[in-house]
Structure formats: structure tokens, C-alpha cells
C-alpha positions in Angstrom: 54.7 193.9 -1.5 58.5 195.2 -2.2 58.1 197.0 -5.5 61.9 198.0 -5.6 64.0 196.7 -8.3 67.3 196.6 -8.5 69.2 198.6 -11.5 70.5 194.9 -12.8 66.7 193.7 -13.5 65.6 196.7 -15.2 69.1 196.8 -17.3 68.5 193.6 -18.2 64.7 194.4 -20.0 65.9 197.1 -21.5 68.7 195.2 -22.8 66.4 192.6 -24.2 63.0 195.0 -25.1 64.7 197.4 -26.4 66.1 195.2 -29.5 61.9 195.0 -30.1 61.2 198.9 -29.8 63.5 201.3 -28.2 60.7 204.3 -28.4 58.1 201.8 -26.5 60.8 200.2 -23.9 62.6 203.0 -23.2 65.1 202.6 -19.8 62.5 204.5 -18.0 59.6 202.2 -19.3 61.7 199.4 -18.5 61.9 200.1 -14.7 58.1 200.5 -14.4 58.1 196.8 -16.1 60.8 195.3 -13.6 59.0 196.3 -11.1 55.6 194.6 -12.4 57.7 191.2 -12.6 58.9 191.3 -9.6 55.8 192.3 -8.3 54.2 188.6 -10.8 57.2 186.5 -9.7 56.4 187.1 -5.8 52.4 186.7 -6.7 53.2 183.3 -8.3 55.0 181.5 -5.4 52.0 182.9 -3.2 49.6 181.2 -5.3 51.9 178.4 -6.6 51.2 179.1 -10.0 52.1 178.8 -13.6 52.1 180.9 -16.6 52.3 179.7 -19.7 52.9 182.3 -23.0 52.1 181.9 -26.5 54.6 182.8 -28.7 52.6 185.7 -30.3 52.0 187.4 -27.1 53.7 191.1 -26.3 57.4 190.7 -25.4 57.6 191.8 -21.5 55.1 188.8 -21.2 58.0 186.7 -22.1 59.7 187.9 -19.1 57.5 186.8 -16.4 56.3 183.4 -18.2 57.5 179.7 -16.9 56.8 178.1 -20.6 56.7 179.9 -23.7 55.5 178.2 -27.0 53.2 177.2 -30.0 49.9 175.5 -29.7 51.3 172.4 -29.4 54.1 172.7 -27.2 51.2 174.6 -24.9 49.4 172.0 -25.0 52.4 169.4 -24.1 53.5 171.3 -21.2 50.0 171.5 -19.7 50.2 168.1 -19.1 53.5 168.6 -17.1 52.6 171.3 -15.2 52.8 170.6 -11.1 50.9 173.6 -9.7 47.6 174.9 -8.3 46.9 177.7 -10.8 47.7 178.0 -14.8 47.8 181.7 -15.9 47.4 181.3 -20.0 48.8 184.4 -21.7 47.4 183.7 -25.2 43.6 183.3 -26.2 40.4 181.7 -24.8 40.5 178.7 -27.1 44.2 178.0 -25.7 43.0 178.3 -22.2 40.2 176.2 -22.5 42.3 173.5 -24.0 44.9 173.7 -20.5 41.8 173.1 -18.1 40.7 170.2 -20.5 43.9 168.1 -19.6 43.5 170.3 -15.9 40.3 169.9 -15.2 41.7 169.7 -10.8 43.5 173.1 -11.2 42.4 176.4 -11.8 43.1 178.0 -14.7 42.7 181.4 -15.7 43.3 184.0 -18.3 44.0 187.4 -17.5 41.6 189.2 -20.6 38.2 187.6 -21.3 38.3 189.3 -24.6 41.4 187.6 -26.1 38.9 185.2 -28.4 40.1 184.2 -32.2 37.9 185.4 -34.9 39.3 181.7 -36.7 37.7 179.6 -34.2 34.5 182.1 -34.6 34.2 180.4 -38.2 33.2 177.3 -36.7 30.1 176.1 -34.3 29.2 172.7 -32.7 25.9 172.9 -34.7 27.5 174.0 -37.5 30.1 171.2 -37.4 27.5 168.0 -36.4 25.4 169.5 -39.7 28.1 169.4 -42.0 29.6 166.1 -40.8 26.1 164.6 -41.3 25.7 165.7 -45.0 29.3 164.5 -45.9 29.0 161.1 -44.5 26.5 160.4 -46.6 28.6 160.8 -49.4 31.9 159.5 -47.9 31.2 156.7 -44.9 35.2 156.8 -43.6 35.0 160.9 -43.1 37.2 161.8 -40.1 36.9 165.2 -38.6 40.3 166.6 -37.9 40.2 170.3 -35.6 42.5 173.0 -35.6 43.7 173.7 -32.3 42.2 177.1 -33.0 38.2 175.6 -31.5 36.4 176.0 -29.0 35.6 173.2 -26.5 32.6 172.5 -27.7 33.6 171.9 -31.1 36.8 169.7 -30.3 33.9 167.5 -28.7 32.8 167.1 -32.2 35.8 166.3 -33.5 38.1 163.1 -33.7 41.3 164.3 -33.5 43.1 167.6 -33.2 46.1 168.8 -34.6 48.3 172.2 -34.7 50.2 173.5 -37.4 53.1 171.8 -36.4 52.2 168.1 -37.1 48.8 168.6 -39.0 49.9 166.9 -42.2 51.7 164.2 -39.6 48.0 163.9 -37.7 46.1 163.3 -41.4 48.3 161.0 -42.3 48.1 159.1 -39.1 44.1 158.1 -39.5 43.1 155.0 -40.7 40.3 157.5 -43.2 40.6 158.9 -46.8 38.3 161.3 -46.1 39.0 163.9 -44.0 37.2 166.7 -43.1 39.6 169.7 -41.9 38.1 172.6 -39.4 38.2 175.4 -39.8 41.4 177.0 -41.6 41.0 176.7 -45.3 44.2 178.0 -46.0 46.4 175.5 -43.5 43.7 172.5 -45.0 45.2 173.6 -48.3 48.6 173.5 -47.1 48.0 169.6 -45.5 46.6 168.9 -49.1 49.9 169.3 -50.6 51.7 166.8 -48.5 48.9 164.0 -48.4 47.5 161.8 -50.9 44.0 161.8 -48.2 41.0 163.7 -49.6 40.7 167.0 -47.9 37.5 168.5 -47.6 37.9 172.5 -46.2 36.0 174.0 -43.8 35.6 177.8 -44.9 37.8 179.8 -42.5 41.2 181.8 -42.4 43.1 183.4 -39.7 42.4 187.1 -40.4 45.6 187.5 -39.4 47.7 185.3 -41.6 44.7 185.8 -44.9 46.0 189.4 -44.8 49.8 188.6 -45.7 50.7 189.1 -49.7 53.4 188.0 -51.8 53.8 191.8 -52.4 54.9 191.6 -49.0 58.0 189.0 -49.3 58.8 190.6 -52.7 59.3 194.0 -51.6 61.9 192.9 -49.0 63.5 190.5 -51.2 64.4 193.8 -53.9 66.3 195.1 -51.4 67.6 191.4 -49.2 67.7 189.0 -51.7 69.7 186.7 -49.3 66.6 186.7 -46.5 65.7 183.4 -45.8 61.8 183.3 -45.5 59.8 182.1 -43.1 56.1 181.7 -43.5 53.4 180.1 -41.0 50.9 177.3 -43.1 47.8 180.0 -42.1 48.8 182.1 -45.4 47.5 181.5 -48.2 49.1 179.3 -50.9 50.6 182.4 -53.1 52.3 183.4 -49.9 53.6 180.2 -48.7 55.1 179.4 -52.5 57.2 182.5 -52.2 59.0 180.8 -48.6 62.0 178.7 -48.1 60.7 177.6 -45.4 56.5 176.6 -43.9 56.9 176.1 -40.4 55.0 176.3 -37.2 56.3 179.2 -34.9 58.2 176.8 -32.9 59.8 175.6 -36.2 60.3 178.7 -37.4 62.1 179.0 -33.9 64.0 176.1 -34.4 65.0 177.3 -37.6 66.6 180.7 -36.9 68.8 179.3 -34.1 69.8 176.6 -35.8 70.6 177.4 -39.3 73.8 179.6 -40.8 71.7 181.9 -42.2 71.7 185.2 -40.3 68.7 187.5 -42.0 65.2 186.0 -41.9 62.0 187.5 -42.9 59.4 186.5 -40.3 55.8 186.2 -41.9 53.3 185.5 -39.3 52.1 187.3 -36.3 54.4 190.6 -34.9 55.1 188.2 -31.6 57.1 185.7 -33.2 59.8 188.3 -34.5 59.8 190.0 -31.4 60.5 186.7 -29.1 63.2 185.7 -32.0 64.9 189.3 -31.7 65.0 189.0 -28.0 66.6 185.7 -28.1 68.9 185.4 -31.0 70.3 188.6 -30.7 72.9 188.0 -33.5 71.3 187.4 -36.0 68.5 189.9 -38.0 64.5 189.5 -38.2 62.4 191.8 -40.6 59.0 191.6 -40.1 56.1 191.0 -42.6 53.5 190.8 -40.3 50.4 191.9 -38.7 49.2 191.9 -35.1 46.5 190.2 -33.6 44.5 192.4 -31.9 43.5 189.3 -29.3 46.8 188.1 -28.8 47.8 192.1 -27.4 44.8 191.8 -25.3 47.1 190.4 -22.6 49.0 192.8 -20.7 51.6 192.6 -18.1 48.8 194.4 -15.9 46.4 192.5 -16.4 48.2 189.6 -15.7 49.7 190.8 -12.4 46.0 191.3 -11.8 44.7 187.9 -12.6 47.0 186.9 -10.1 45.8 188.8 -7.7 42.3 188.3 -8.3 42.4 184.6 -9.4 40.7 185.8 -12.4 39.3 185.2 -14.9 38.6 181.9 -14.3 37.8 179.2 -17.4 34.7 176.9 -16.7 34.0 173.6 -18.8 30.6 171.5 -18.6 32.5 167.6 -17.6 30.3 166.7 -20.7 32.0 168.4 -23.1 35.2 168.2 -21.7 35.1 164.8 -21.0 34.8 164.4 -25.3 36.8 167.3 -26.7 40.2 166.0 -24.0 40.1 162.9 -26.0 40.8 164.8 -29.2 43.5 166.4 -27.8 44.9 163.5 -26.1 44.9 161.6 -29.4 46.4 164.5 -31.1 49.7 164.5 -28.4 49.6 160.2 -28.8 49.7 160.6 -32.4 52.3 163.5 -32.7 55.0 161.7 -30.6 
């Protein structure tokens, strides 16, 4: 395999990386990288694959990835995708929800440990239980799942949603009652912008729980003309202090298209690094934390997924067979 890069490709990182972290993509770390895409780029039309990138993933995955997006947009394009083998740069949950609507193709994510500690909140058991107990009390409940869930508990569920069209998805069902898996802090959010009963599960993104208004306040003193951002997994005192609650593809959206030109980004470190990368003209400050399973993934490991076909994600046809029809609800719903 040729592992020599020409000047241009390496320039062209740096030029981009560097905007993120000039100590971490230095021009001599930046060569090492060019030669790890080329390296992915020739792998992926050996194996005719994919890779698809979630927006919160490190920035040099950016570079080698055919689809970068939010849960939703993820989900979208696996439906499009024309290839034997899907490499999912994000977490398990995301991957598992690719080979769902893929159950022909192999698909694979490079680090086993890239889990979510949100869709630990929540078990199949767990969620039959509850749902049991509550109908008893309300006959119409409908169980609406975060994206953020494994399999097994989408299976369990009705419909799925994403924080991009979860008030949209509640207010879609023909039910009152609505029982909301497993982040309290985004069912709170969908609250606000339904008249529906919304009954929380209790669960937060440790991620997103851990932002303050402190947080937006202290860059406000010293930007007061920073348009903020904020992701619907913060909690309620955070999301009051934002102009505007968006999804990371709204957020997205947002930055390009609006004549503001300093933003404060509050959700996960990823989304502020893809929006420095491509809207260069413009400032991002960051009020944000990183998810230690999203940085799982590195451009390494994901050369070496593709190398190894590993590591491969598995579904019982059972379970699949019931959790797909959430999601494909969820995508017929959101259209």
C-alpha cells in the first residue's frame, strides 16, 4: 500500500485541523494523518465500503468519512447507502441502528467500547415493567425512544425520535400519553412544545447534565453579542439562557446560515470542531465537554477496522425485525 502523500494533502489538514488545535495538528502531525487517509481511502474501494461520522466524533475523522451527521441524518443516509460494508464512526447504539435498516451488509464499528452511558439508563426489562404499571393508569400510553437505545429496547418501543424532530414525533401520535425514554432532560424540553402528557424516564446525557448556565454567563460578560447555541440534552436552566435549542445539524444549519458571526457552541467538543473546520469565517467558543465514547474512535482504529472487517455488529432477526419498525416509523413520521 503507497503510503506517500503528496505535500497538497497534508497542507490541506493542516489548513483545516489546525483552526481545531494547532499544538495537537501540528504540520508534522498532519503528514502522519494524510498518510492514514490515503491509506482508508484506498482500503474503502478494496472493500467497497462506507463510513458514516457522527458529528461529535474527533476532527481528522471528518476527513476520511462519506456522510457526516446527527442521529437522524445517520439514520437517513443508512438507508441510501449502496455498499457492502458500513464503517460507523460514532457509538454502538448508532451502529446497531445502521444494521437494523442493513441487516444484508456488514456493518462495523472500529472501537467496541464507544457505548453511551444515556442508553445504559434504560433496559428492555426495565422498560416492558414500567410500560405495564403506566398502562394501567393511562390505556392510550405510547412509548416514544430516544435514538440513544439499544436494540433491544427500540423493540420495546413504538416510535423513535432524535432531537431533531422529537417534539414533531409526539405530536404525530394519535396518544396523550406518552411515555419518553430515556433523556429526562430532552422529555422536558418536548414538554414545553406539546400540550401531550409527558411521562420522563430518569436519564441524562452525562455529557450535556454537566453544562451550567455559569457556563454561557461567563462568556456572555465578556461577548455579549454571542449567539448561543444549546443541544435539548441540557437541562432546562441551560437551555433558557439560549437563543437558540437545536439539534447538532440545526445548530449546523444555523451558523452557516445566519448573519451572526460569533456563536457559543454548548454541546459536545465535536460539534465546534466540525463548525470551525467548515465555516472558517465566522468564530465558535466552546462550552462543552467531551464524550469520552465518542473519542473512542480513532483514525487508527478505523484504518484497522478496515483492514480487519472488524468489529462486526450482530442483531438476533427477532429483535431487529421489531426495533426497525420504530425507526422506520420515526423516518415516515419526520418527513
Amino acid at each position: 500500500m503507497n503510503g506517500h502523500q503528496t505535500p497538497s494533502e497534508a497542507d490541506r489538514l493542516y489548513e483545516q485541523l489546525s483552526r481545531v488545535d494547532s499544538a495537537t495538528y501540528s504540520k508534522n502531525a498532519c503528514i502522519g494523518i494524510a498518510s492514514l487517509v490515503d491509506e482508508i481511502r484506498t482500503l474503502k474501494r478494496q472493500r467497497n465500503a462506507v463510513i458514516l461520522a457522527h458529528n461529535y466524533q474527533r476532527p481528522e475523522i471528518f476527513s476520511v468519512a462519506d456522510f457526516v451527521g446527527d442521529s437522524l441524518e445517520l439514520a437517513r443516509e443508512a438507508t441510501r447507502v449502496d455498499a457492502d460494508v458500513i464503517v460507523f464512526c460514532g457509538v454502538h447504539f448508532m451502529a446497531e441502528t445502521a444494521k437494523m435498516l442493513n441487516p444484508e451488509k456488514l456493518v462495523i464499528l472500529p472501537d467496541l467500547g464507544a457505548g453511551c452511558s444515556l442508553a445504559d439508563t434504560v433496559t428492555a426489562d426495565d422498560l416492558v415493567e414500567r410500560k405495564a404499571e403506566l398502562r394501567k393508569v393511562y390505556p392510550d400510553l405510547a412509548v416514544v425512544g430516544y435514538v440513544n437505545t439499544t436494540a433491544d429496547v427500540k423493540a420495546e418501543c413504538d416510535v423513535c425520535c432524535t432531537s431533531a424532530n422529537a417534539p414533531r414525533i409526539v405530536e404525530a401520535l394519535p396518544t396523550n400519553n406518552i411515555l419518553f425514554v430515556p433523556d429526562e432532560n430532552l422529555a422536558r424540553y418536548v414538554q414545553q412544545h406539546t400540550s401531550k402528557n409527558i411521562i420522563a424516564w430518569n436519564g441524562n446525557c452525562y455529557v450535556h447534565h454537566q453544562m451550567t448556565p455559569g457556563h454561557i454567563e461567563e462568556v456572555r460578560a465578556k461577548l455579549p453579542h454571542v449567539k448561543v447555541l444549546a443541544h435539548p440534552e441540557c437541562r432546562t436552566d441551560v437551555l433558557e439562557r439560549a437563543d437558540a435549542v437545536l439539534s447538532t445539524s440545526g445548530m449546523v444549519k444555523y451558523a452557516k446560515e445566519s448573519s451572526a458571526t460569533e456563536f457559543l457552541i454548548v454541546t459536545e467538543c465535536g460539534l465546534s470542531d466540525r463548525l470551525l473546520i467548515e465555516v472558517p469565517e465566522k468564530q465558535f467558543y466552546k462550552s462543552c465537554m467531551l464524550c469520552q465514547y465518542m473519542k473512542m474512535t480513532t483514525i487508527e482504529g478505523t484504518r484497522d477496522a478496515l483492514v480487519h472487517l472488524r468489529y462486526e455488529i450482530t442483531l438476533d432477526e427477532h429483535i431487529r425485525q421489531k426495533a426497525v419498525r420504530s425507526i422506520e416509523r420515526m423516518l415516515e413520521l419526520s418527513r
